[in-house]
N, C-alpha and C positions, 0 to 999 in steps of 0.2 A: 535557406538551408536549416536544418536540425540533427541536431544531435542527441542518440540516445546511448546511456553509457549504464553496464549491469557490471556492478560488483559482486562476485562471489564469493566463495570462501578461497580457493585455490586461483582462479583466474580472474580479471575483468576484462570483460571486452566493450567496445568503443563502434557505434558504425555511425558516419554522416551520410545524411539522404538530400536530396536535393527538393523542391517545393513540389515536384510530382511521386515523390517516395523514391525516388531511384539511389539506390547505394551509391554514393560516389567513393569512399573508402571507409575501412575497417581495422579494426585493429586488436589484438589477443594481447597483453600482460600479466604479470604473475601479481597476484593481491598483494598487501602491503596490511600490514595491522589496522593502519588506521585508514577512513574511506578516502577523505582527502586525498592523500596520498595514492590510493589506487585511481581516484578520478584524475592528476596530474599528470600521471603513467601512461595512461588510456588517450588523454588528450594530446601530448607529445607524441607518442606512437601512430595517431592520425595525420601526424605530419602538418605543412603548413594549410593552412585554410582559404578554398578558394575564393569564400567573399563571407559577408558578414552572417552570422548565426544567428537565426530567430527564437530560437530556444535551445536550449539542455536539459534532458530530462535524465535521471538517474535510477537505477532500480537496485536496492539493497535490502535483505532480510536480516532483522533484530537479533537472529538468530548466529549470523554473520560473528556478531561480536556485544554477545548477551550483557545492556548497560546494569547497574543498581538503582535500584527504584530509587525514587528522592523522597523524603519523607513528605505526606499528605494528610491535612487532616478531612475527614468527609463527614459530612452534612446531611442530612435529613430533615427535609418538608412533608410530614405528615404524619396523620394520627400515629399513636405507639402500636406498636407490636409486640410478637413473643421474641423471648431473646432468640432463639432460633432462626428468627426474620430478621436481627439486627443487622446494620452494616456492617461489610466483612465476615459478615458469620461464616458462610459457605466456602472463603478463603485458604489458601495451605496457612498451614501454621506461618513458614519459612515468610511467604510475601507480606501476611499479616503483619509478621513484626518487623519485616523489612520496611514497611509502610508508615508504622509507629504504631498502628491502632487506636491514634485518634478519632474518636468517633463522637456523632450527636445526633440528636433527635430533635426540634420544634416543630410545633404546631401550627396548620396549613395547610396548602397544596388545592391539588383539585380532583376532581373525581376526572374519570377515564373522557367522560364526553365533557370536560369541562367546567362544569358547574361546580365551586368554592367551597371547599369544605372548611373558610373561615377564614382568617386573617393570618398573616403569616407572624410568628412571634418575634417579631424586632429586638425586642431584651434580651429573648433567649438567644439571636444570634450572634448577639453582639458580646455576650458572657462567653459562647463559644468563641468565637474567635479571640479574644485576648486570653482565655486559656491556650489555645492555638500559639500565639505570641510569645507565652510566656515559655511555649515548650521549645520557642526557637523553632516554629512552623511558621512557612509564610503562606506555604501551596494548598490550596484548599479544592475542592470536588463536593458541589452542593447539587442537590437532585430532589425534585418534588415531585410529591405524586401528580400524575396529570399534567405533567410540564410540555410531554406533546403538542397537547389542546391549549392549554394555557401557560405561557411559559411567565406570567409576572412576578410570582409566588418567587422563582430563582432570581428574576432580575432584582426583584425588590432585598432578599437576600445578600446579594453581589453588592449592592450599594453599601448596606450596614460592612461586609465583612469589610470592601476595599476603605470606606473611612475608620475603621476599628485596625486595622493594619494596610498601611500607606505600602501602596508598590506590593502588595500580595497579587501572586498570579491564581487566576479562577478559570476554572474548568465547571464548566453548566450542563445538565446531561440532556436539555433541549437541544444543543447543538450535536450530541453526542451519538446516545444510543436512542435506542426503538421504546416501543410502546412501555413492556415489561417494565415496574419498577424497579426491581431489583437485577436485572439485566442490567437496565439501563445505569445504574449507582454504579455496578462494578466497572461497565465499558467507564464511565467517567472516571473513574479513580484512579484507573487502568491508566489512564489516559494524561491525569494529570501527573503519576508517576512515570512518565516515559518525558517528561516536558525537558530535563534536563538534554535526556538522551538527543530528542531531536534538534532542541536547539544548539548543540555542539556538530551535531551532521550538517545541520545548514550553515554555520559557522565557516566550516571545511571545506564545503563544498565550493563555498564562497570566492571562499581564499586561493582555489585552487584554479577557476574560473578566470581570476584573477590576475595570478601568473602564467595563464597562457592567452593573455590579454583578451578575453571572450567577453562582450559585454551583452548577456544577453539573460533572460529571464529564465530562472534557476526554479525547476518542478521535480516533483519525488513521485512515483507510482507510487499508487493504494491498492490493496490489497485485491481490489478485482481487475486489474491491468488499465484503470483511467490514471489521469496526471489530477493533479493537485499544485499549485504553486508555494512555493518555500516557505513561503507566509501562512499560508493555511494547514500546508503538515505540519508547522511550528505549533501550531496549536491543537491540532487535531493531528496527532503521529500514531493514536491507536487505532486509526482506519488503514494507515500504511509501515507495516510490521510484517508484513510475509507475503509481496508480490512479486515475487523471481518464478514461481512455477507459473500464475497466471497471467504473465508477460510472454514468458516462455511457449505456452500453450498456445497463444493467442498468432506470435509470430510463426508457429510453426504449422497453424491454419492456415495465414496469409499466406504463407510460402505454399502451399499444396492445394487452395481451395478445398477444400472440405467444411463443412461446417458440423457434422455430425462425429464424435471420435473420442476416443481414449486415448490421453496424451501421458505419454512417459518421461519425465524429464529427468534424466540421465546426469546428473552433479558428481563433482570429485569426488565428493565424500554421504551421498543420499541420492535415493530416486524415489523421487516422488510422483504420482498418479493423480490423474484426474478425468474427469468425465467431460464434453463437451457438447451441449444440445443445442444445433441453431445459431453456432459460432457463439455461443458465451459457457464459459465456465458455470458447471454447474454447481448451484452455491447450498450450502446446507442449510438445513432447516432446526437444526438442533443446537445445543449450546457446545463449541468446541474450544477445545483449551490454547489458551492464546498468551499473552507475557504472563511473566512470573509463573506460571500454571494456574491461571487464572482461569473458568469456563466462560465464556462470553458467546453471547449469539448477534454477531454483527451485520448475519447475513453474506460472509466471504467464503468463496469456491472451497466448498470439500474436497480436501487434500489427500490423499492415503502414501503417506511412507512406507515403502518396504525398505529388502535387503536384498537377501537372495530368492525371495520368491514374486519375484516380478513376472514371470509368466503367469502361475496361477492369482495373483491379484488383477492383470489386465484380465484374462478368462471373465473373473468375477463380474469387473468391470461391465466387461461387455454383456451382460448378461442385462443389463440396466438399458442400454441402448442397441438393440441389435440390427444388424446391418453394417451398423458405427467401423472406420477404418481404425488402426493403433498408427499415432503417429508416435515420432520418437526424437526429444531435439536433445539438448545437450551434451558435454565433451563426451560424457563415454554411450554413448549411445548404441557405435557401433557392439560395444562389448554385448549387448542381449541381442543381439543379430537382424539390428537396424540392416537394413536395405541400404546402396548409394541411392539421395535424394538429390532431386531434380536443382543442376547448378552447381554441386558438388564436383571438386577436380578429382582426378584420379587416384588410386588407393595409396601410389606413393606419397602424396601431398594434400593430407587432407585432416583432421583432428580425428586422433585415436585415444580408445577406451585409458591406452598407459603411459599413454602423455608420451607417446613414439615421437624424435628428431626428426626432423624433415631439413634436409641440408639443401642448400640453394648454391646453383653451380655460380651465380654470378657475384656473390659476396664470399660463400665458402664458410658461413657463417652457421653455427649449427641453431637450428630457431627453433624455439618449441613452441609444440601446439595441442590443446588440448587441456582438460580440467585437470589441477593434480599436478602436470610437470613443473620440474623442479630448476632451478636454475642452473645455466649452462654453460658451457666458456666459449668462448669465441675461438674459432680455429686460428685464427692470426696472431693472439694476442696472449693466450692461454690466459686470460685475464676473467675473471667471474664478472660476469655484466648481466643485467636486466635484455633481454635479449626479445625482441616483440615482434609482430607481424602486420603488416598493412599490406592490401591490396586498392590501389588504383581503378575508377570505374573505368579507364582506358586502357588498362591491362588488363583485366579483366571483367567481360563483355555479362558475369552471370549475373540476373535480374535481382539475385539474393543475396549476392555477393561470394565472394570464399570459400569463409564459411560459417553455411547458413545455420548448420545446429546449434553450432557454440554463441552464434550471435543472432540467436533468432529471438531473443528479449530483448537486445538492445535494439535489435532493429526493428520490433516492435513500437519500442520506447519513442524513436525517434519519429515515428509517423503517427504518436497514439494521440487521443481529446483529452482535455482536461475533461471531469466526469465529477457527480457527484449522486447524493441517491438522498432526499427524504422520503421521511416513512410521517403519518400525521394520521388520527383521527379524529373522524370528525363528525357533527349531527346536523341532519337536514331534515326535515319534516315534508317534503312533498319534493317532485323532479326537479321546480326551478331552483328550492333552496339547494339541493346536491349540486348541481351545476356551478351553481355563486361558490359554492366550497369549494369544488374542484378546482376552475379558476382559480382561486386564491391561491391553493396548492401548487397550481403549476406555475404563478408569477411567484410565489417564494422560490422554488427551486431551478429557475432561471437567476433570479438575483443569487440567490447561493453558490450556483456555479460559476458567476461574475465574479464572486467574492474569493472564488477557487481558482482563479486564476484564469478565463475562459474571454475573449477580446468580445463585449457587448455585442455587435453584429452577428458573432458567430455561432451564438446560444439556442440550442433547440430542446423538444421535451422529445428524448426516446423511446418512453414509455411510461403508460399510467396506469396502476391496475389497483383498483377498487373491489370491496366485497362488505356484505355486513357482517358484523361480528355476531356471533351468534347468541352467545350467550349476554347479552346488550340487551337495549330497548329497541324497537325497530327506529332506523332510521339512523342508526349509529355506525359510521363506516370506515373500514380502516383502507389509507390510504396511501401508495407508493410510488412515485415517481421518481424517474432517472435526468437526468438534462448531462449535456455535454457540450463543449464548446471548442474552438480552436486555443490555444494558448496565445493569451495577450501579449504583443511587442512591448520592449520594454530594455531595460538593461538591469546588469545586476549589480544589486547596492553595494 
């Protein structure tokens, strides 16, 4: 059995599936400031547990409960530039000096296909860093040119900073971002200032695992609806920063078959849009603004927020994919004039756009449902309680559960792969040498997804897509693969 559980801003919901996906129950709660605590809620509210749990996966957006960067000093491996190319340049003002604006520059790195554009300056990094020290920075975000292709230039780096400051945490942008250098600087910086953030989510999360004695291996969705294990979001948490609409999208394919569509995800407080080609979220190609207002190009599914113009933004939508169905999941879903969907109980009893009571003749207890509703009193008791919802797969026979829009992320979550994506280029001089490289490629991005939390047996390559760069020498190719795996048994620390 698995459990996947989506914290919202207004609700979380909670649903256990059994080893063939089948819902066996579900559960709606009102959120709680901190995530912890709405994970506790959610877990309780599922009731006792019929045997033991393989996993927990969790899905929460940054945005949930926006943390303060931790101050980071960032690094630079390679030749100088204009101050306009420095690190942070392109930053808001607000993140910049939230960040501290520690910055440096040594000489280094590698060119795009690899080749050494010198030694990497050891003195210089080690100057940097005890200025770093001395400003009462320990967090650092080091990024060399060409670290794609060759990533020694950072590691050799990483060694000076960690004995120049003992117990500094390091974020490297070989493991981080994409080709682009200065993409790739930001997602890393991006990334070592959210460290606090996630490592107090996993903290939480832990904790709350914990007291509902769940001993089971604790994963976060990323940002394109794959899992990650707690260990690996701790260190990588700016891949998973805004995966509630593409969890969302994803379970509300499963539930309808379709794989072509415009998915409206309906939240208490935002509806967000997206496009869906081929059952995957379709991911942008540009740089879009991500923590702090940072722009980052990570490659995660383009989003479109609206308000009230949700009809004509899907129109639009569909103008990209046509043929494409609109589905439509979340609590207020009904309110733009969702359809009942397939599993759905009847209109008395089902989650509304206004967080509408739905009273149960066998308790008398007034239960809400839905994004948005507010807490309730018990008809018995007149007493204000947490007041939640669960359905039994023996009560209820629907394939989706309850209900399926308000938990169609979590019950996404609970049936989803741990996932992971490197991006690499690389140079091959004739077809056998491209093949030796691609191999390589795909046996790094199997161990990475091992490393992601993915049980060794169950690791496969999803997809590989190669091209050459254009503006390159021939023979220079950029390269992308996905791998996904089951989530590895285990218990939680």
């Amino acid at each position: 059995m698995r459990i996947g559980i989506d914290v919202g801003r207004a609700t979380s919901t909670a649903v256990l599936v059994d080893a063939a996906g089948r819902v066996l129950a579900e559960a709606v709660v009102d959120s709680a400031p901190r995530t912890g605590l709405c994970v506790r809620r959610a877990l309780a509210a599922l009731g006792p547990l019929p045997g033991p749990v393989g996993a927990v996966a969790v899905v929460t957006d940054l945005a949930r409960r926006p943390p303060r960067p931790r101050p980071v000093a960032v690094l630079r491996i390679a030749p100088g530039s204009h101050a306009a190319l420095a690190p942070l340049a392109d930053w808001p003002e607000a993140a910049r000096t939230a960040l501290g604006g520690l910055t440096g520059v040594v000489a280094g790195g590698s060119a795009v296909t690899g080749g050494s554009l010198g030694p990497v300056d050891r003195d210089g990094v080690a100057a940097f860093a005890a200025r770093a020290r001395d400003a009462g920075v320990r967090v650092f975000a080091v990024c060399a040119a060409g670290a794609p292709a060759r990533p020694g230039p950072e590691l050799d780096a990483a060694a000076v900073l960690a004995a120049t400051v003992p117990g500094a945490s390091l974020s490297l942008s070989y493991e981080t971002g994409a080709a682009g250098l200065r993409e790739r600087e930001n997602a890393t910086a991006v990334n070592a200032a959210l460290g606090g953030w996630a490592e107090e989510l996993v903290a939480d999360c832990r904790a709350a695992l914990r007291s509902a004695r769940i001993a089971a291996p604790l994963c976060f969705a990323r940002d394109d609806g794959g899992l990650v294990s707690a260990e690996y979001f701790a260190r990588h948490p700016v891949i998973a920063t805004a995966p509630a609409s593409a969890c969302a999208a994803r379970g509300a394919l499963a539930r309808t078959g379709l794989d072509q569509a415009v998915v409206v995800d309906a939240g208490a407080r935002s509806v967000r849009c997206l496009v869906v080609r081929d059952g995957e979220p379709e991911r942008s190609t540009r740089l879009l603004p991500g923590p702090f207002g940072v722009r980052l190009a990570l490659g995660a599914p383009e989003v479109v927020e609206t308000d009230d113009a949700v009809p004509a933004t899907v129109a639009r939508l569909l103008e990209r994919v046509p043929g494409a169905g609109v589905l439509y999941t979340g609590g207020r879903a009904e309110a733009f004039g969702a359809p009942v969907g397939p599993g759905e109980p009847p209109a008395g009893d089902r989650e509304r756009g206004t967080g509408r009571n739905v009273t149960r003749a066998d308790t008398r207890t007034t239960v809400r449902t839905g994004a948005g509703a507010d807490a309730r009193t018990d008809a018995r008791t007149d007493a204000r309680t947490d007041v939640r919802t669960g359905a039994r797969a023996d009560a209820d026979p629907a394939p989706h559960g309850r209900y399926p829009r308000l938990t169609d992320a979590a019950r996404y979550a609970a049936r989803a792969d741990c996932r992971i994506e490197v991006e690499q280029v690389i140079s091959a001089a004739g077809r056998a040498e491209l093949d030796q490289a691609l191999a390589a490629v795909r046996d790094h991005a199997l161990s990475r997804c091992v490393a992601a939390g993915a049980a060794p047996g169950s690791v496969r390559i999803e997809s590989l897509a190669h091209a050459p760069v254009a503006y390159l020498p021939a023979g220079v190719h950029r390269v992308t693969v996905r791998a996904a795996g089951a989530p590895a048994p285990g218990a939680t620390p």
